[in-house]
ROMARDREN-973981 format. One record per residue (C-alpha): y, z, x; residue in three letters. Coordinates in steps of 0.5 Angstrom, whole numbers, plus 500, padded with zeros to 3 digits. Example, Ala and Ser with C-alpha at 12.3 -4.5 7.8 and 13.67 -1.06 7.14 Angstrom:
REM residues 2
c2  c3  c1  r
491  516  525  ala
498  514  527  ser
***
This chain:
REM residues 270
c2  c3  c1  r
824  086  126  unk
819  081  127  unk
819  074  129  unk
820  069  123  unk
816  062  123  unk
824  059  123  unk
824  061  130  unk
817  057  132  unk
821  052  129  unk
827  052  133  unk
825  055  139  unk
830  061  138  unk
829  068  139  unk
833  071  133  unk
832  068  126  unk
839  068  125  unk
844  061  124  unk
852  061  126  unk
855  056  120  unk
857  049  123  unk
864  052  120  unk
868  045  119  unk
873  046  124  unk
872  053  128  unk
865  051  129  unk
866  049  137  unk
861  048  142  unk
863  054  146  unk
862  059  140  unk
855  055  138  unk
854  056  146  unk
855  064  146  unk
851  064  139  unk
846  061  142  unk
845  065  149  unk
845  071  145  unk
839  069  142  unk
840  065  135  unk
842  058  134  unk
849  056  135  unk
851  050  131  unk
857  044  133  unk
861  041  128  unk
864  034  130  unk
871  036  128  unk
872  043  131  unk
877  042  136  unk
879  035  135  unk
886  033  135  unk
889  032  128  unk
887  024  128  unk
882  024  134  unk
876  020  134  unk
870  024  131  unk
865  021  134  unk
868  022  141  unk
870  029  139  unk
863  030  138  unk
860  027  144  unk
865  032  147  unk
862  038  144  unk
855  037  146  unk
857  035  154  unk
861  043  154  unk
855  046  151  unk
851  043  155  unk
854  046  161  unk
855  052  158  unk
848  053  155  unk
839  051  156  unk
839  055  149  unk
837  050  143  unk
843  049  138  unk
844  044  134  unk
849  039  129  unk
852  040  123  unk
853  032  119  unk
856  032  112  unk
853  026  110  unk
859  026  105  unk
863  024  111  unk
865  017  111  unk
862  016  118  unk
857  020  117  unk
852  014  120  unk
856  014  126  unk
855  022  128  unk
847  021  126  unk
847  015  132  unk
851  020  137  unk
846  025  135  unk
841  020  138  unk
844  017  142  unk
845  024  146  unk
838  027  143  unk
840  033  140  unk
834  037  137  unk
836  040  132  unk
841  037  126  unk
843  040  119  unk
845  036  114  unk
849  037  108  unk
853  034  101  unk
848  028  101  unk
842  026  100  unk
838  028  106  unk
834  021  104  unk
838  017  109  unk
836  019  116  unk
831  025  115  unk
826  019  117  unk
830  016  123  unk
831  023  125  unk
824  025  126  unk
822  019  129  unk
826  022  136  unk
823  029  134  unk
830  032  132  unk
829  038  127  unk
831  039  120  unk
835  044  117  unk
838  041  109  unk
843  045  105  unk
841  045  098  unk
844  049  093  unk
837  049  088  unk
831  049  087  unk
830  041  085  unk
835  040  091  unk
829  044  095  unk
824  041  092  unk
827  034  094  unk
829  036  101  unk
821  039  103  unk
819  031  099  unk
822  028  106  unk
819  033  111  unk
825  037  113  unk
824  043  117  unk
827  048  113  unk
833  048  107  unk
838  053  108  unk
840  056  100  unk
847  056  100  unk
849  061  095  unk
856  061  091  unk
858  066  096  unk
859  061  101  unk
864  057  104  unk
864  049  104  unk
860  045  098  unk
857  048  092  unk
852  045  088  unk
853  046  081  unk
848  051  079  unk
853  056  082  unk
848  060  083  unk
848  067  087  unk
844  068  094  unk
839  073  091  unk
838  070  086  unk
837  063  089  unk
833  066  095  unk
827  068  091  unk
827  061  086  unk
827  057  093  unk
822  060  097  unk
817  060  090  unk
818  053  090  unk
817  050  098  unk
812  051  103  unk
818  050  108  unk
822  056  112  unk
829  058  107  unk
835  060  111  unk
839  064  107  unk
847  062  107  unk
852  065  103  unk
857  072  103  unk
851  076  108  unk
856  080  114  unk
850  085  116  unk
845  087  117  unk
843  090  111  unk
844  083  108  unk
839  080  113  unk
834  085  111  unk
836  084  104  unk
835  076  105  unk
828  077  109  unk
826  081  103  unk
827  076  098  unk
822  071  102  unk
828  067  106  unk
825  065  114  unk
832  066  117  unk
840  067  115  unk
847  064  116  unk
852  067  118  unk
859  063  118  unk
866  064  115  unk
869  069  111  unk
875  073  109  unk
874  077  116  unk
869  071  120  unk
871  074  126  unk
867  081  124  unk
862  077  121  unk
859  073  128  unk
860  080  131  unk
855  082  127  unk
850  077  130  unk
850  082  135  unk
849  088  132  unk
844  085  127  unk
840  081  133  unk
840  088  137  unk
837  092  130  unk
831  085  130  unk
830  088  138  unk
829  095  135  unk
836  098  139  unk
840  103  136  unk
846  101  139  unk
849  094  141  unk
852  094  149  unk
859  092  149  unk
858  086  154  unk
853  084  148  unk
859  084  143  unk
863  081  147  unk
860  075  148  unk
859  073  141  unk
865  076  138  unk
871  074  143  unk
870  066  141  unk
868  067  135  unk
876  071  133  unk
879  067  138  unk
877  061  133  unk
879  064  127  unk
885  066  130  unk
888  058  130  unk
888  058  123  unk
892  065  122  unk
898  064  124  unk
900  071  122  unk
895  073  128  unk
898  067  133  unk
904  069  133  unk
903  076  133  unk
902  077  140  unk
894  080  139  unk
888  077  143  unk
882  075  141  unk
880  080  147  unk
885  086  145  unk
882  084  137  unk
875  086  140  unk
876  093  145  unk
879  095  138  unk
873  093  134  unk
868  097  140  unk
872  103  139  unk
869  103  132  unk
862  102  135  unk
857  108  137  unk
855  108  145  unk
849  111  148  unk
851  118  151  unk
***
């Protein structure tokens, strides 16, 4: 697969996206994603205490990826968050490069975050989003289908029929978000005219970031994926996952021994 316009923008290697999942999306599984070659993104809640300080949780966040990572990664604001202005003065306080904002008017701080250099990614839900968001110079807009997680326009529209409708309308690169798990969604996204895709949260988030792996291995023109590859991506992905399934917690499962089962199921070279 070929490189995409997206990853000029970013400076990624990958045209592939984590989700800023509200509470998982952690600055050691936004590391991992980002070493392998796409774009880990940090939430400023994940990993904070039931009534931490989201500014000083977030400034955490960016500290361990830092130490963990050079590769680009960026932040995930709300802007319907009540301290959203805050975040976005943390964000320039500690120069992040990339930030995507979402459930909010992107209005508010595309100006003052342009002014410092910092790339754009708006979460639209249509086409008159898109248009509005491309009107205040955002780099690109991630088309968030009906089948995502998190906040929903109220088109409610399916991603493959947003996708089509979206990149007709803007000249700015469209991320597609929303139920794509593989690879066959990524070519399907790419068919439809998006520049890049999201992966995030879904029934079995776990498998769905493993597949970055697998997905980043195809754009690479390789059959097979290396199991220290998989590794890499999926062991903080299912030990994120695994702190909200009490089920998993007390069952005695590690996020390691989850993936040695998973790598059984996938062909290696002979």
């Amino acid at each position: 697969m070929r490189r995409t316009r997206l990853c000029d923008i970013l400076g990624i290697d990958y045209p592939i996206l984590q989700g800023g999942m509200l509470w998982l999306a952690t600055a050691e599984l936004a590391a991992a994603v980002s070493k392998a070659g796409a774009l880990g993104i940090i939430s400023p809640l994940a990993g904070m205490e039931r009534h931490g300080d989201p500014a000083e949780n977030l400034e955490r966040q960016l500290s361990i990826a830092r130490h963990l990572t050079e590769k680009p990664f960026g932040v995930n604001i709300p802007l319907d968050l009540e301290y959203s202005g805050t975040l976005i003065d943390v964000v320039l306080t500690k120069r992040v490069n990339i930030v995507v904002t979402a459930a909010g008017d992107p209005r508010h701080y595309s100006t003052l975050l342009h002014q410092e250099g910092i790339r754009i990614l708006h979460v639209i839900s249509s086409v008159r989003q898109a248009e509005i968001a491309e009107s205040c110079g955002v780099d690109a807009v991630i088309a968030q289908g009906i089948e995502a997680a998190g906040h929903h326009g109220f088109d409610e529209l399916p991603l493959f029929s947003l996708i089509p409708q979206v990149a007709d309308s803007v000249t700015v690169p469209v991320i597609a978000a929303g139920g794509i798990v593989d690879s066959r969604g990524v070519v399907a996204a790419i068919s439809l005219g998006a520049q890049g895709v999201q992966l995030g949260a879904s029934p079995r988030a776990s498998l769905s970031l493993m597949k970055i792996a697998k997905a980043i291995a195809l754009f690479d023109g390789h059959e097979f994926v290396t199991p220290d590859h998989v590794q890499e991506i999926a062991v903080p992905a299912i030990a994120h996952r695994m702190v909200l399934d009490p089920q998993a917690r007390f069952s005695g499962a590690t996020a390691e021994g989850i993936v040695e089962e998973i790598l059984k199921t996938i062909p290696v070279p002979t």
